[in-house]
KELUM-442735 format. One record per residue (C-alpha): x, z negated, y negated. Coordinates in nm, 4 decimals. Each point is the difference from the previous one (the first is absolute). Example, Ala and Ser with C-alpha at 12.3 -4.5 7.8 and 13.67 -1.06 7.14 Angstrom:
<u:1.2300, w:-0.7800, v:0.4500>
<u:0.1370, w:0.0660, v:-0.3440>
// end
This chain:
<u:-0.8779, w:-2.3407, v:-1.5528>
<u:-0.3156, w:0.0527, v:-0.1161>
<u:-0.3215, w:0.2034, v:0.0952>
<u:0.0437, w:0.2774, v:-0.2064>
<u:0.4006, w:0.0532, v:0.0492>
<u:-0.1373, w:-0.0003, v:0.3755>
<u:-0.2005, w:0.2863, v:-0.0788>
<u:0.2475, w:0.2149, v:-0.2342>
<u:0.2489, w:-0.0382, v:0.2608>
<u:-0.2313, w:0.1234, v:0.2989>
<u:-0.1391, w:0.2994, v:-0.2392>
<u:0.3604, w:0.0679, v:-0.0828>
<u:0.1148, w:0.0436, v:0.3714>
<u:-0.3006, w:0.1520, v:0.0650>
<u:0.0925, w:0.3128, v:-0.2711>
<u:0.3134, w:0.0415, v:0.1574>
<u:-0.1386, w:0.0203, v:0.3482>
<u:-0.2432, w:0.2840, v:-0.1532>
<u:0.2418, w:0.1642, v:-0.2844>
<u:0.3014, w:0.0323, v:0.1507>
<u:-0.0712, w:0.1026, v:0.3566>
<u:-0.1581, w:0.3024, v:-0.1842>
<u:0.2931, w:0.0544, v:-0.2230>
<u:0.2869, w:0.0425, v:0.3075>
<u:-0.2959, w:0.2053, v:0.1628>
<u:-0.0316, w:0.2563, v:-0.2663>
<u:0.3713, w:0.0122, v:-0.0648>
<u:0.0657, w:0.0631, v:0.3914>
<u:-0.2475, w:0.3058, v:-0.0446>
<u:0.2489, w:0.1408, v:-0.2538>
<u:0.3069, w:-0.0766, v:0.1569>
<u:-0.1606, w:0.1691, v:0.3293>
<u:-0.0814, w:0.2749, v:-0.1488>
<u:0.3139, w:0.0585, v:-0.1817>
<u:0.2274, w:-0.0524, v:0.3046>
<u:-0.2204, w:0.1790, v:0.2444>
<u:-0.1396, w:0.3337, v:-0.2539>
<u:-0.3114, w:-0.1728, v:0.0273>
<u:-0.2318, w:0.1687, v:-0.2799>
<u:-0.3272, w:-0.1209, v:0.0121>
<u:0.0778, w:-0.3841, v:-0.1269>
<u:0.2268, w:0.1683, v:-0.2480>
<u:-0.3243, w:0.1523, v:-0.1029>
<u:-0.3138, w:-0.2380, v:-0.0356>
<u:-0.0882, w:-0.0270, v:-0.3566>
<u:0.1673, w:0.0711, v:-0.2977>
<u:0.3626, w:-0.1703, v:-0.1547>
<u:0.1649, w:0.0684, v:0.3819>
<u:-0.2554, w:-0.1009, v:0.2202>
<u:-0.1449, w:-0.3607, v:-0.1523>
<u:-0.3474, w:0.0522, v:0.1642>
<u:0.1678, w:0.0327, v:0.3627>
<u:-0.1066, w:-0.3895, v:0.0662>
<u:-0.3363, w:0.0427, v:-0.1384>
<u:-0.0468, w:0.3189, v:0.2109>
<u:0.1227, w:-0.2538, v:0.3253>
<u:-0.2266, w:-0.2683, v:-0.0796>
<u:-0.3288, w:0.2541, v:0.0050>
<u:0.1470, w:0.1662, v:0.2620>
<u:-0.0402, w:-0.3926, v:0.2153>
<u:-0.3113, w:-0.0456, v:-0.1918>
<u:-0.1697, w:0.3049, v:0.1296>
<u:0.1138, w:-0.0695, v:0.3420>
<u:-0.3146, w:-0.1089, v:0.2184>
<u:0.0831, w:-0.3645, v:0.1247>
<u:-0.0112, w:0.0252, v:0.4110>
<u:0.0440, w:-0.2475, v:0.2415>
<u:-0.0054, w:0.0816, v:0.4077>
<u:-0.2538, w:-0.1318, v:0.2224>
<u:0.2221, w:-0.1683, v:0.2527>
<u:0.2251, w:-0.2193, v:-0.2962>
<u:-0.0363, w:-0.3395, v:-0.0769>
<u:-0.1534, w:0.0550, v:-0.3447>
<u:0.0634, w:-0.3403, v:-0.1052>
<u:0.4043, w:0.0244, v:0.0197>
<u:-0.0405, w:0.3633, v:-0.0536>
<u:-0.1400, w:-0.0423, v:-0.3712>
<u:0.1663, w:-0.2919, v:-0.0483>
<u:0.3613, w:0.1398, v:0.0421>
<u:0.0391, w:0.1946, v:-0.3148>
<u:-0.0331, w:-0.3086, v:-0.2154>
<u:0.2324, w:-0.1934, v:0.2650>
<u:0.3515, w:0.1995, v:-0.0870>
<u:-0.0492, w:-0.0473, v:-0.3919>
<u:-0.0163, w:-0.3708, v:0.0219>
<u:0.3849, w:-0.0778, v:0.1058>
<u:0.1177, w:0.2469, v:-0.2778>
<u:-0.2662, w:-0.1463, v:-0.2920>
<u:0.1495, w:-0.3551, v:0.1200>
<u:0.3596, w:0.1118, v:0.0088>
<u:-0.0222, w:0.1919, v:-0.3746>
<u:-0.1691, w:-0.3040, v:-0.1456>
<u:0.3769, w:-0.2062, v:0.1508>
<u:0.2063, w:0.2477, v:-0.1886>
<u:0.1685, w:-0.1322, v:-0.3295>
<u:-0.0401, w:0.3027, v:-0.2373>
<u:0.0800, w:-0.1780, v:-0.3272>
<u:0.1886, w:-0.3587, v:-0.0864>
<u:-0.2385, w:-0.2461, v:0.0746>
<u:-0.3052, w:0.2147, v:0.1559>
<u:-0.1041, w:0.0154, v:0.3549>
<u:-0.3922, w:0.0185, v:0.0735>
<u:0.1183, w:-0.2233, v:0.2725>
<u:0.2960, w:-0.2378, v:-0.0089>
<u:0.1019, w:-0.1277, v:0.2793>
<u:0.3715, w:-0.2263, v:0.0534>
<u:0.0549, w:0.2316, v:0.3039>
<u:-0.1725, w:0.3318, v:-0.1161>
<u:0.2733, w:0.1706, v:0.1573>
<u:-0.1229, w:-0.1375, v:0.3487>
<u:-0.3573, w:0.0473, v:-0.1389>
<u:0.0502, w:0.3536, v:-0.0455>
<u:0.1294, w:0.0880, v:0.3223>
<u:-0.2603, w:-0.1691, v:0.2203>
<u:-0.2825, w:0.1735, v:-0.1964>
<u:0.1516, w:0.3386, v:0.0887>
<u:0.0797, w:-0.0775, v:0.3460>
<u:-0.4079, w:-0.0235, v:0.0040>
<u:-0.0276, w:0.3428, v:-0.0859>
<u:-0.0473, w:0.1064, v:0.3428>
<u:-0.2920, w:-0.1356, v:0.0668>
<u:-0.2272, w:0.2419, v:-0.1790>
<u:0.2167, w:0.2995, v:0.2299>
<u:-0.0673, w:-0.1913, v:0.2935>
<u:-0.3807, w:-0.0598, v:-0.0931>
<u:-0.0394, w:0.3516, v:-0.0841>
<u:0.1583, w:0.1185, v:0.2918>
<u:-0.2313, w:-0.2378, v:0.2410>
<u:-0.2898, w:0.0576, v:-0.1132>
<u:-0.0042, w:0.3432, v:-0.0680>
<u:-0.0785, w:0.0791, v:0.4040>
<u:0.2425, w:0.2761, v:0.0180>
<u:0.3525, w:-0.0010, v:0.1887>
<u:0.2133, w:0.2236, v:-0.2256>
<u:-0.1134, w:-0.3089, v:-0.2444>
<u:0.1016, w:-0.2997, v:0.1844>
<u:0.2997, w:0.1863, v:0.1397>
<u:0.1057, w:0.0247, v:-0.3908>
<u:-0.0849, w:-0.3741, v:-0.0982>
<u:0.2277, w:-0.1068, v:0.2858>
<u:0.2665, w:0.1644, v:-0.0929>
<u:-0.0357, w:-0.1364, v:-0.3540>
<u:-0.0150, w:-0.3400, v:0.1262>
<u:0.3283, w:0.0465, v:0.1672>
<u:0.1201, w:0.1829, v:-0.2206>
<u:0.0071, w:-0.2973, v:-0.2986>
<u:0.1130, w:-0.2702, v:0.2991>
<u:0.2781, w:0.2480, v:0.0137>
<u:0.1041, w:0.0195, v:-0.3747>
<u:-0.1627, w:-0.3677, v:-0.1231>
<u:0.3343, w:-0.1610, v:0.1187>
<u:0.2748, w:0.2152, v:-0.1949>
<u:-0.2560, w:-0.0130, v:-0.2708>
<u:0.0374, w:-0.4122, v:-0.0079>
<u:0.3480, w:-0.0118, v:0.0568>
<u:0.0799, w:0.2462, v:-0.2705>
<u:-0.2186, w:-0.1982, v:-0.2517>
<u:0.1477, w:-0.3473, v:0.1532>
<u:0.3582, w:0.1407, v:-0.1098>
<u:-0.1359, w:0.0281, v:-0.3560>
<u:-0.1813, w:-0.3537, v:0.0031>
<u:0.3213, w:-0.1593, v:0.1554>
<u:0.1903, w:0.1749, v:-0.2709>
<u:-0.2213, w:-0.1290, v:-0.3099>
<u:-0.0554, w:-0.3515, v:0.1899>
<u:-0.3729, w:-0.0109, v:-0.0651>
<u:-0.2605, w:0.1484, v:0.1565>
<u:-0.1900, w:0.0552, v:-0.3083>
<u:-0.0491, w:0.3535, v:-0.1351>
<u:0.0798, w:-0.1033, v:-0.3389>
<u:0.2617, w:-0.1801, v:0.0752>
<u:0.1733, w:0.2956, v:0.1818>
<u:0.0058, w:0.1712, v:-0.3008>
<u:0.1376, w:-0.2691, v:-0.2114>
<u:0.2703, w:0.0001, v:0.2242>
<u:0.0713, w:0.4063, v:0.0575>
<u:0.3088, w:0.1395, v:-0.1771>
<u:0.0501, w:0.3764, v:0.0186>
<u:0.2894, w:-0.0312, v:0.2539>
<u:-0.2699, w:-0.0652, v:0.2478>
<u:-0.0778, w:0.3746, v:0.0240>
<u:0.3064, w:-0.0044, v:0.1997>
<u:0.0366, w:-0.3116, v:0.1605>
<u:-0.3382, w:0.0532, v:0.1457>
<u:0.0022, w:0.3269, v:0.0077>
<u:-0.0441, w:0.0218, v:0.4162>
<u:-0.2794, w:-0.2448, v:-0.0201>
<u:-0.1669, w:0.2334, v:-0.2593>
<u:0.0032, w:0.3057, v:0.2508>
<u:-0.1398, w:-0.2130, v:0.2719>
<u:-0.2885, w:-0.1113, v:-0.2056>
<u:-0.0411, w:0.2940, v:-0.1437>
<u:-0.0206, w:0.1862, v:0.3435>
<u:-0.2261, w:-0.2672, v:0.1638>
<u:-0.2654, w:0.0407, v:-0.2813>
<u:-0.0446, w:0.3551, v:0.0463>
<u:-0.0302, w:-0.0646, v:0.3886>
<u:-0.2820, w:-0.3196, v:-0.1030>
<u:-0.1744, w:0.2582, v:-0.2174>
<u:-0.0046, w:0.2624, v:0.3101>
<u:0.1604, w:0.2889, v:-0.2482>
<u:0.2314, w:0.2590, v:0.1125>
<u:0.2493, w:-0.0057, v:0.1772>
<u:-0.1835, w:-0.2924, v:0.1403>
<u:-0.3621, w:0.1329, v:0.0408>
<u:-0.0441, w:0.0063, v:0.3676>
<u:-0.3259, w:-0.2484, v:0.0054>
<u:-0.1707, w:0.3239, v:-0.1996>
<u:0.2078, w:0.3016, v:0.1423>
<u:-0.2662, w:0.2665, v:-0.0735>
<u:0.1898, w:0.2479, v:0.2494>
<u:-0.0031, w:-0.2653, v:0.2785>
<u:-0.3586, w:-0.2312, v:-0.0593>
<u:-0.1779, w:0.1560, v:-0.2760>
<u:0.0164, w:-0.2441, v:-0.2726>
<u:0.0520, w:-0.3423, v:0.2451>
<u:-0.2021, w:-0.2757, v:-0.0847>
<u:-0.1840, w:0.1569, v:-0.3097>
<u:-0.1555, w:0.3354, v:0.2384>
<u:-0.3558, w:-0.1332, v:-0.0307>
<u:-0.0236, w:-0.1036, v:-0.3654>
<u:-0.1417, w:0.2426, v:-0.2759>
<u:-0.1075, w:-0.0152, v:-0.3982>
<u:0.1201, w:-0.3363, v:-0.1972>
<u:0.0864, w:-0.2003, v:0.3264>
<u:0.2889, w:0.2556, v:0.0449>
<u:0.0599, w:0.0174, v:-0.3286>
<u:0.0809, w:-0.3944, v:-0.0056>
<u:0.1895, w:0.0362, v:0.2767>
<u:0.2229, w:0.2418, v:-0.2092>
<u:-0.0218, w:-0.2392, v:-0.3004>
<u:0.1702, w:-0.2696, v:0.2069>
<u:0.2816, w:0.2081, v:0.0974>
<u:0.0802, w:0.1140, v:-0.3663>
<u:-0.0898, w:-0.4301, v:-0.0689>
<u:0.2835, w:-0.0452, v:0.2551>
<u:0.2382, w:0.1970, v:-0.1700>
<u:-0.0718, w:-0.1423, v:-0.3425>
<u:0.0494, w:-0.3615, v:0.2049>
<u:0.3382, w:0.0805, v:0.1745>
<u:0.1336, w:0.1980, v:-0.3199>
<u:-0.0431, w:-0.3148, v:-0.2444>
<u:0.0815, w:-0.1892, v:0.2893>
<u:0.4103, w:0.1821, v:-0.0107>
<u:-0.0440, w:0.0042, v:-0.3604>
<u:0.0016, w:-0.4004, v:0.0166>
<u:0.1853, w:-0.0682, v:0.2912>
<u:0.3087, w:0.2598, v:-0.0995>
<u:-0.0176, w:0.1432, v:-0.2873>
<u:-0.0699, w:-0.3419, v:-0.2567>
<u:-0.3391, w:0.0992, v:-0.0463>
<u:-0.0765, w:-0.0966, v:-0.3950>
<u:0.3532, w:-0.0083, v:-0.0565>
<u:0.1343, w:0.2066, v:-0.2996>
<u:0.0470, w:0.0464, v:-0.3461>
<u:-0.3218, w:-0.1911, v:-0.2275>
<u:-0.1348, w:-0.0860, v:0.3521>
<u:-0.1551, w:-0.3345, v:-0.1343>
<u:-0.2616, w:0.2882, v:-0.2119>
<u:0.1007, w:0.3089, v:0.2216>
<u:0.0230, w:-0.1572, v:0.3771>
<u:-0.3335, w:0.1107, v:0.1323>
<u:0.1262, w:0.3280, v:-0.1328>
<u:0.3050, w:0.0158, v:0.2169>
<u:-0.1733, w:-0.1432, v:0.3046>
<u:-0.2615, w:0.2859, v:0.0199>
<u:0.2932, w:0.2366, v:-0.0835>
<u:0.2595, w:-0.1011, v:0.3017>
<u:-0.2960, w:0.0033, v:0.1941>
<u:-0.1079, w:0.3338, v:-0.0500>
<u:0.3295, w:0.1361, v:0.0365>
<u:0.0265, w:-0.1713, v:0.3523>
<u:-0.3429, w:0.1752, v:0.0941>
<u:0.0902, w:0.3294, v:-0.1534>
<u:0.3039, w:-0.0461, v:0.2689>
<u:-0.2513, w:-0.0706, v:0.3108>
<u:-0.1995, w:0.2983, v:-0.1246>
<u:0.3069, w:0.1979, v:0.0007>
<u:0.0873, w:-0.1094, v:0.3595>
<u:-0.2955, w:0.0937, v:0.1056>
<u:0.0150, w:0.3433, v:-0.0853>
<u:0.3559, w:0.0287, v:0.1231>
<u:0.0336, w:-0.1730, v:0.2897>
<u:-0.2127, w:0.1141, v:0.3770>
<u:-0.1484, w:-0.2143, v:0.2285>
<u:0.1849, w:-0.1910, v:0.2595>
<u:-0.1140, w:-0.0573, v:0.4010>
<u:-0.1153, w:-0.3590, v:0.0857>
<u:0.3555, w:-0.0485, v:0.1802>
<u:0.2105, w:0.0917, v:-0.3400>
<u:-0.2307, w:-0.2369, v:-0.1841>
<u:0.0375, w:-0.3104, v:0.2291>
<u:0.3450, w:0.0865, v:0.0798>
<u:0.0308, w:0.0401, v:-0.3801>
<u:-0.1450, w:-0.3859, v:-0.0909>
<u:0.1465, w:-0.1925, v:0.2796>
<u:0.3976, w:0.1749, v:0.0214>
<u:0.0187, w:0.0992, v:-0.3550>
<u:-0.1969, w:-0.2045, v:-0.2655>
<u:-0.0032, w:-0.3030, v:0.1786>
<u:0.3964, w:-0.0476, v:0.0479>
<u:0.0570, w:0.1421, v:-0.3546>
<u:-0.2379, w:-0.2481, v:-0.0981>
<u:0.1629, w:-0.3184, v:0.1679>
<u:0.3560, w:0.1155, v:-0.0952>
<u:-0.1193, w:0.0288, v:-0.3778>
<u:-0.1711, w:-0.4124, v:0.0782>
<u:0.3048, w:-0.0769, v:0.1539>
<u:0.2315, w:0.1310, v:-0.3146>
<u:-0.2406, w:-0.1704, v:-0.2691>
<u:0.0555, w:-0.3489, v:0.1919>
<u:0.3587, w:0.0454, v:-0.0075>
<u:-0.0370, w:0.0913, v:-0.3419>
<u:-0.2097, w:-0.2337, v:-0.1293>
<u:0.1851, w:-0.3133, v:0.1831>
<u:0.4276, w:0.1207, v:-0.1395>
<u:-0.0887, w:0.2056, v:-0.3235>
// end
């Protein structure tokens, strides 16, 4: 590979990271205010609304930049810039067209799930260094929060790899055939369930639970280092949508996918993040029991009974 398909690649993974974070972002702002009467993002600019991102981005621009005298202000700053990393890595993993991956790796589907279960660093840096209980009291929760739903996560996706025999994301869509969406269908809700509790969202959004902490680890950050804390949430979503897409719904796979697969990737994938949106609206926040009990007598059994029936599966069919 040479020097320059190095550098289109990077650049490439580097335009999602900043593109489509911001397009799930501005289409949550309409779907929120739809579903909840909200009329001011209905209302920010002409043609429905368009300018409502540009009036968020001065709004974080504006913001004075503030950082308290007790923190650590090395880890403090550095924290921000911390949680996009795992999502950039994982995006640039993700096959979006036949033959393209920024990064292709023979296990990218292993790849991909050890660079999000990094994301937690930045909440736990944040949340250290910020000097402020209601902070660190969030960040711990996050952190057991993802040891909680990182295992039904795995399992779910090993179902899929055991099913495809490869551990390649490619190759799992090479080998998907439609009757997958119900075959795997339990496997799809655990994922599916464990990524909104990785990405802290409602139902799942004790670490933040503005009633209960203030805003958990993020309390003490202001302007653009809140704003890329935000940016690595919506980054997250993008990740885990594409992600499904892939892993259960073919990903490229469809009609004129060899000119049109990139096409169908971005478009199961935004359907699967229009549906997190649309649980987050819907759905209230749990108690730290329910979500524990939740991961460890709920997703985790469905999980291992869904392994259990690919093996069988896969070893007499």
């Amino acid at each position: 590979m040479s020097i320059l398909e190095i550098v289109l690649r990077a650049a490439a993974a580097l335009a999602m990271l900043l593109v489509l974070p911001l397009v799930v972002g501005q289409t949550e702002h309409k779907v929120m205010a739809h579903m909840q009467g909200r009329l001011g993002p209905m209302y920010a600019g002409a043609y429905h609304g368009w300018a409502q991102l540009v009036a968020d981005g001065a709004k974080f621009v504006q913001k004075e930049d503030l950082v308290p005298r007790a923190a650590d202000r090395g880890v403090f700053k550095l924290a921000p810039a911390l949680a996009m990393i795992p999502y950039l890595l994982g995006l640039a993993a993700i096959p979006i067209h036949p033959g393209y991956a920024a990064i292709e790796a023979p296990a990218s589907v292993l790849f991909v799930l050890a660079a999000t279960s990094i994301g937690v660093l930045g909440t736990l840096m944040a949340g250290w260094a910020s000097a402020n209980k209601y902070a660190l009291l969030g960040a711990m929760r996050g952190a057991a929060q993802l040891i909680s739903y990182e295992l039904p996560m795995v399992l779910a996706v090993a179902s899929v790899a055991l099913a495809a025999g490869t551990l390649s994301l490619p190759g799992v869509i090479e080998a998907w055939t439609p009757w997958w969406l119900l075959w795997q269908l339990p496997g799809a809700f655990v994922f599916l369930a464990a990524a909104v509790a990785e990405l802290q969202r409602p139902p799942f959004d004790m670490p933040i639970a503005d009633s209960e902490i203030v805003f958990g680890p993020y309390t003490e950050y202001t302007g653009l280092r809140f704003a890329l804390f935000l940016l690595s949430e919506y980054a997250g979503i993008v990740l885990f949508s594409l992600l499904f897409a892939v892993l259960y719904l073919g990903g490229w796979r469809g009609p004129f996918d060899d000119v049109l697969g990139w096409a169908w990737t971005l478009l199961k994938g935004f359907v699967v993040a229009l549906a997190l949106i649309w649980i987050r609206v819907s759905w209230p926040r749990l108690r730290e029991d329910q979500l524990q009990r939740f991961a460890w007598t709920g997703l985790i059994p469905l999980a291992l009974l869904q392994l259990a029936l690919t093996a069988v599966a896969v070893a007499y069919f």
